[in-house]
N, C-alpha and C positions, 0 to 999 in steps of 0.2 A: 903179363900176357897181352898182347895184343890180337884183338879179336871181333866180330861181329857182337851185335847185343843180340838177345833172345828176339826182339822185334823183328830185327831187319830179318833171322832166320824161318821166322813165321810169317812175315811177307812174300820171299823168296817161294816158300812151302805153298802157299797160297796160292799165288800166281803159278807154280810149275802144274800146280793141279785144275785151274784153269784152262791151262794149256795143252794139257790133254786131251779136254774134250772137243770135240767136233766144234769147231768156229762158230761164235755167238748164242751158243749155249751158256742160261743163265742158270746158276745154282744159288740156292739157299746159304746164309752162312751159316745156321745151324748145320746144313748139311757137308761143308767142306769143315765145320771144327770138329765135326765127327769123324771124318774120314781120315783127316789130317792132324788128329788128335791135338788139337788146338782148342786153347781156351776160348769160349765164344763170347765173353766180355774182349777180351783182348783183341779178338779175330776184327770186331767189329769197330773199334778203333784203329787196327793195321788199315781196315778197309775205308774208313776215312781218309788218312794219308794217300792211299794210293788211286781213289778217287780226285782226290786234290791235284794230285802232280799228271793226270791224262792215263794213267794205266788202267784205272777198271772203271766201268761204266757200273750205273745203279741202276732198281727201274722196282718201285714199291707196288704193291698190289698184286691180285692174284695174276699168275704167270708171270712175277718179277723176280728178281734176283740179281746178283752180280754176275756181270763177264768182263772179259777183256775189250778194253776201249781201243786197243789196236792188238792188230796180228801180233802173234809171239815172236815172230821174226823182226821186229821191232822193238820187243823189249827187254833189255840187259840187265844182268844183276848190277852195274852199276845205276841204271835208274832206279831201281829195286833201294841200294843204301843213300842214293839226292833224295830219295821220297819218303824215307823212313829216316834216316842219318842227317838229312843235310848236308853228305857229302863225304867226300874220303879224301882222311889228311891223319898221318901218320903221326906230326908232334903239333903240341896247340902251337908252337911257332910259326907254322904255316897256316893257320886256319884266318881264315876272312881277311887276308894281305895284311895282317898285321904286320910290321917291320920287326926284325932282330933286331933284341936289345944291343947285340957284338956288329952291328951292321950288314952291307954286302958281304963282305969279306969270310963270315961266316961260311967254316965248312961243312959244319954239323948240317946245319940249315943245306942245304944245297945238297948232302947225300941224302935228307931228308926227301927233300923235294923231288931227288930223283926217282929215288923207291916209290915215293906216293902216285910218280906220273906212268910208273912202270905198271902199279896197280891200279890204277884206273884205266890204263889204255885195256889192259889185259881184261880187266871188270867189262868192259863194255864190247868186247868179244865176244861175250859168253851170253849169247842169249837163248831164249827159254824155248827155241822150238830145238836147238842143237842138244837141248837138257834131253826135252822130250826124247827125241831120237838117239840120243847118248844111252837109254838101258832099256831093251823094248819089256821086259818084268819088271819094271817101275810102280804103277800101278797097280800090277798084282801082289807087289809086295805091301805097296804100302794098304790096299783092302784086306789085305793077311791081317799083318798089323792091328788096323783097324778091331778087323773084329776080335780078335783074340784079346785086345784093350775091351773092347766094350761087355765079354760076357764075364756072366755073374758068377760071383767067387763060391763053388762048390763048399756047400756045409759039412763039416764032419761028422756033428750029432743032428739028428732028426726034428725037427722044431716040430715040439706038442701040440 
């Protein structure tokens, strides 16, 4: 199967929910792995990354939090897997210009490279305010979600 890792989809998750909110608005990571039902060991490592690569700004101390370090309109699910991934490349033959061992000539390599430059063009098309705008129940679903993860599982006997 080829596929995204569980990271890059919880950065993605993180940032669409950034994105959301009113511009420079900073939230808690406790509060977006709640929301976003995200691990907050994890969350807090995706948020390393994507502080590194220019996507979310920090700021510690009361009335800190993270946001986005630029408009959503500026940031693509392909920066999303450069930031988390290192990047998108369909077979390790293409990864970091390594040469094919069969040379130029190679056709394998080269439908490779095609598909990987169709996915990236297309990856960075897709950015996070067109997400936003893409399903106006977004939101509501995912605080559905949300809470209905977060409440406590109804007992069947009576605890004495």
């Amino acid at each position: 199967m080829i596929g995204i890792s569980r990271q890059s989809d919880y950065a993605a998750r993180l940032v669409l929910h950034l994105a959301c909110l009113e511009p420079g608005t900073r939230v808690s990571i406790p509060e977006i792995s709640k929301t976003r039902l995200l691990p907050a060991p994890f969350t807090r490592r995706i948020v390393g990354d994507l502080v590194k690569a220019g996507i979310l700004h920090t700021l510690r101390g009361t009335g800190g939090g993270i946001r986005l370090a630029r408009p959503a309109t500026e940031i693509s699910l392909l920066d999303i897997l450069e930031a988390v991934e290192g990047g998108v490349v369909l077979n390790a033959c293409m990864e970091g210009g390594r040469p094919c061992v069969f040379g130029q000539g190679c056709l394998v390599q080269r439908a490779w490279g095609d598909a990987t430059d169709l996915l990236r063009r297309h990856l960075a098309t897709v950015t996070f305010d067109t997400l936003v705008d893409a399903s106006p129940d977004h939101q509501a679903a995912h605080s559905h979600r949300a809470a209905q993860a977060l409440k406590p599982a109804r007992r069947s006997t009576p605890v004495s």
